[in-house]
N, C-alpha and C positions, 0 to 999 in steps of 0.2 A: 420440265423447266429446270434449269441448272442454279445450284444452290444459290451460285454467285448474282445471278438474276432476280432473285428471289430476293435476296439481302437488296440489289439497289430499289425496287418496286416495292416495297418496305419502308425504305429512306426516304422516296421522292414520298413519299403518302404520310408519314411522318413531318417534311418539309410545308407540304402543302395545308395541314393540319395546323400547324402553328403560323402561317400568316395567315388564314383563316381566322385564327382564335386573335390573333391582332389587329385584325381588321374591325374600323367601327361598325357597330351596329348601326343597322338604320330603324326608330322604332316605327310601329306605324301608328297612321295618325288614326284616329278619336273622332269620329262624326257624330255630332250631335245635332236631333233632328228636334229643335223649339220650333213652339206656339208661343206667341206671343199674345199681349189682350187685344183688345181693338185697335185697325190698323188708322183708323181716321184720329187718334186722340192723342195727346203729350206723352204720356206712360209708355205705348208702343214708340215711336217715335225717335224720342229726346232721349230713352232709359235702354227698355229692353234690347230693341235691334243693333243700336248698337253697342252694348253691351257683349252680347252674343254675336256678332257678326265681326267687330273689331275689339276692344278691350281685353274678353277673356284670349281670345285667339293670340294675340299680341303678346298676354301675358305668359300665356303658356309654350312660348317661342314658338310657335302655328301647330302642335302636336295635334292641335283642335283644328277641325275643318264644321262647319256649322249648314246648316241649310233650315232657314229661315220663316214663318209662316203667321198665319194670326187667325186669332177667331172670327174674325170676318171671314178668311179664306174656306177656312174649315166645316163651318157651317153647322158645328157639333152642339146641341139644345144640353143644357143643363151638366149635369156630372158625367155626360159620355167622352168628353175630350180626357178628364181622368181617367175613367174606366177603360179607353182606348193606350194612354201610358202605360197602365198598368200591364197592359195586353201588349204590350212592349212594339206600339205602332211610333211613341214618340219619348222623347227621354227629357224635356224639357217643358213645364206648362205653364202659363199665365194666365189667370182665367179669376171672375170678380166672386169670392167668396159665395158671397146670396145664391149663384147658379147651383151652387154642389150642396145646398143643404137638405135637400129631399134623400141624397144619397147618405148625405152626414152633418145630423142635424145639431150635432154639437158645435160646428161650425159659425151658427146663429148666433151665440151667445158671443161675437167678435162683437158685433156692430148689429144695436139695436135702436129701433127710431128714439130719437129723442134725448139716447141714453147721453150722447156726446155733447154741447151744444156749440163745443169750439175746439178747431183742433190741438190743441193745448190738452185737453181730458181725452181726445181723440187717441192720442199719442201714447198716453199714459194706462189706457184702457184695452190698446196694441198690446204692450208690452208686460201687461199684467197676464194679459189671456194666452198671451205666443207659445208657452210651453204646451198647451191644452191643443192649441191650433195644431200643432206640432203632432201631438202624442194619437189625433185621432185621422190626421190626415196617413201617418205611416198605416194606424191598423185598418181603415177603408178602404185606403187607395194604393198602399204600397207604395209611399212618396215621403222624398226628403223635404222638409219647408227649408227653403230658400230665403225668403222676402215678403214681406207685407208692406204694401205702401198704398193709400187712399187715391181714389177719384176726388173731386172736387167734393163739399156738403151736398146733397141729396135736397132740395130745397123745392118750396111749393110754386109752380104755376098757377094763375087764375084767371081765366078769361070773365069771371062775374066778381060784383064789390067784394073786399072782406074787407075785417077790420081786425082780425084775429083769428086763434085759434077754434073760439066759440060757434064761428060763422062760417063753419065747414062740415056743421050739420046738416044733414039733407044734399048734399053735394054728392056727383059719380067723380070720382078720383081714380085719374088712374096710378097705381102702386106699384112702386119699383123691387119686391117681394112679399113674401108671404109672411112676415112677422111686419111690416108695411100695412099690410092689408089687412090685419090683424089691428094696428093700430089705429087705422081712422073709420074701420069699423066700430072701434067703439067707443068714436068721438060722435057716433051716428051718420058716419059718413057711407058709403058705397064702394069699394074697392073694385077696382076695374084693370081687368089685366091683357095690356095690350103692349106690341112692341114697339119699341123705340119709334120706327119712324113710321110708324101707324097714327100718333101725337099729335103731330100739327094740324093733323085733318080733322081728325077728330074735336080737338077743342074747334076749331073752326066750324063742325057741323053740330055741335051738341052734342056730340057722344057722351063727352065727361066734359066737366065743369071745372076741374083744375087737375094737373098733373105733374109727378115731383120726380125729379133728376137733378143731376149737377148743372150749378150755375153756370157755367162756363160752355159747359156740353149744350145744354137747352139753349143759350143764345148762339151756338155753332148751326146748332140744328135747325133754328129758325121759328123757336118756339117763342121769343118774346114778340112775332109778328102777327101772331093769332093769341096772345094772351093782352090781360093790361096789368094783371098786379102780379108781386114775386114778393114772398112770404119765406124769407132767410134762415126761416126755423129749422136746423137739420132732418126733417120728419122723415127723409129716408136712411138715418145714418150718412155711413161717410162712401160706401162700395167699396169694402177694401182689394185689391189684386193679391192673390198669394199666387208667390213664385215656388214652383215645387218640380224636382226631379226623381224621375226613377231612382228608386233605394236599389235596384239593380245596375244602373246607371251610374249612381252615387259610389257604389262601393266597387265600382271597377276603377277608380283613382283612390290614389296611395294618400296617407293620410296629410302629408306634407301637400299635395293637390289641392286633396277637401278644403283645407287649412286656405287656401291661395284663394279657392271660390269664393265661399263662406266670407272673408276678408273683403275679396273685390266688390262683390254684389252689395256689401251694405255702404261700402267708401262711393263707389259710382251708381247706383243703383235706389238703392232702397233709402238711402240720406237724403240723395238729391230732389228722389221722386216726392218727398213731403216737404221740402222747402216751397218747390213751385206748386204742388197742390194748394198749400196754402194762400200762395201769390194768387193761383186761379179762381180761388175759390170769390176772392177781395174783387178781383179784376171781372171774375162774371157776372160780380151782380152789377158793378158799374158799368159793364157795354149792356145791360140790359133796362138800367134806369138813365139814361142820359146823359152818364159821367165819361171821365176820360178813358178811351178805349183802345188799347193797342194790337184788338184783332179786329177789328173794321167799323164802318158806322153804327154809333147805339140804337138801342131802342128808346122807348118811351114809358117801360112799365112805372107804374108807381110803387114804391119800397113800400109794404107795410111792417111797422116797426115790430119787434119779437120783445112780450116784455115777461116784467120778471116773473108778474102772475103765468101768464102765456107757458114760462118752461115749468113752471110749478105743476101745473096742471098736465102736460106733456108728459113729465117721469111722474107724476100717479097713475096716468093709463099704463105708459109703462108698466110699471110696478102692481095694479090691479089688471090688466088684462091680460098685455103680451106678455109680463114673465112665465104667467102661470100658463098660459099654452103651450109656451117653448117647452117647460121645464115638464110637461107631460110626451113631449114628442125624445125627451133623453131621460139615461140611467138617472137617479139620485146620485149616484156619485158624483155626474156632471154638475150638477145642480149646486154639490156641496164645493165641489172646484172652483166652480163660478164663484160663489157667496164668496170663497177664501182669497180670491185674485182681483177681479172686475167689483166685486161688491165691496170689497176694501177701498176701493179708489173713488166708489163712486157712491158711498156712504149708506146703500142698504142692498138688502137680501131679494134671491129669488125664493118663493116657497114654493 
């Protein structure tokens, strides 16, 4: 090949090299594969889906492409839809607190029966413990926290009379977890562990004699059709949802990203999801006692009123049964974290 040829085959590759380098990039896009919580409930709904399917996508001028799912679809029992993230099947997870504490049982001391009795301390008792939340879901799970935002209060069903707390001795309850179950064990009660839509049939045949979820969820479910009385005491806590992403996942966006998520998810997300919690929380006991309902016709249960002996007695089992179980299922250091965060808020000590 002749020098001259050589020089232009040089030139054109040089030419073609710099509108190369001129040319926009194109980046690619980001698929993020969420779990959502439950697909039949407000939270999935009204928050998460679209949140991740429109909001972040939107905001991130569509970099994000999303593919969508929930625990209903998944089918995943307790701490495996984490333990699946972390095995990098999913990069996005919503799932209710209570389910992952067998795998991380520091996670308990969020939301304990009784501890809250209005979401007002509910709120406050969030944001005492969120760094703790934080700090043991990355070392379990390999997971950023995203979001914490409540289900409705966790409140009592009862197909037989009561008049109070006293009067759920000798009763099969069925308990919406294991620090749950811990607690009206030793109010002398029965803990009984059965799922969600196992409920209605059972108070219907005598399985258990009252059963506690959120107010709003339980008259969805159909639960104030087979009960007569609803006992407003939060006995199961509040079900917080924590929203968490792969810390692999997480640290593939730049920090100005992080920055945008972090931002979005508590402006559309995690703000709004306790506004209307608390709307739900008012509005379930009302479609379940005869009051004004604007998710279809009420029921009939009778309100029993929650009094101030009622919560007194409530945070002493607290405080004598279920702390000291929990506080043997974690480090003392948890223990001491807790006393310094959630026991400051909530005016005493785990020992």
């Amino acid at each position: 090949m002749r020098w001259s040829q050589r020089l232009m085959i040089a030139i054109f590759a040089a030419l073609i090299g710099l509108v190369l380098a001129g040319a926009p990039t194109v980046a690619a896009q980001k698929k993020l594969r969420v779990v959502g919580s439950w697909s039949s409930l407000t939270m999935f709904n009204n928050f998460e889906k679209p949140f991740w399917t429109e909001v972040l996508p939107k905001a991130m001028d569509d970099e994000i492409e999303t593919s969508m799912t929930s625990l209903s679809q998944v089918k995943l029992k307790g701490p495996a839809v984490l333990r699946q993230m972390d095995m990098g099947v999913f990069d996005v997870v919503h799932t209710v607190a209570d389910y992952v504490v067998a795998d991380s049982p520091e996670l308990a001391g969020l939301d304990l029966p009784a501890l809250a009795p209005d979401i007002e301390q509910a709120r406050k008792v969030t944001e005492a413990y969120r760094p703790i939340v934080a700090k043991y879901l990355k070392k379990n799970f390999n997971a950023k926290l995203l979001s914490i935002a409540p289900y409705p209060a966790q409140v009592l069903f009862s197909r037989d009379e009561i008049g109070g707390i006293d009067d759920l001795k000798g009763k099969k309850i069925r308990a919406s977890g294991w620090t749950t179950s811990e607690f009206v064990t030793a109010l002398g009660a029965t803990g009984v562990t059965l799922s969600f839509s196992e409920v209605p049939q059972s108070l219907q045949r005598g399985v258990v004699d009252c059963a506690i979820t959120g107010s709003l969820s339980g008259y969805s479910a159909g639960w104030g059709e087979v009960s007569n009385y609803i006992y407003p005491l939060p006995m199961g806590g509040w079900d917080h949802v924590i929203g968490c992403m792969s810390l692999d996942t997480w640290n593939s966006f730049s920090p100005k990203e992080q920055e945008k998520i972090q931002s979005l998810i508590k402006e559309k997300l995690e703000e709004p999801a306790w506004k209307v919690t608390e709307r739900e929380t008012r509005e379930g006991v009302a479609c379940l006692t005869g009051g004004s309902c604007p998710h279809g016709e009420p029921n009939n249960l009778k309100e029993v009123p929650v009094t101030e002996g009622d919560i007194d007695k409530a945070q002493q089992v607290l405080l004598s049964d279920v702390l000291p179980a929990w506080a043997k299922k974690v480090d003392a250091d948890v223990v001491e974290q807790w006393n310094e965060t959630v026991g400051e808020v909530v005016g005493f000590k785990a020992n």
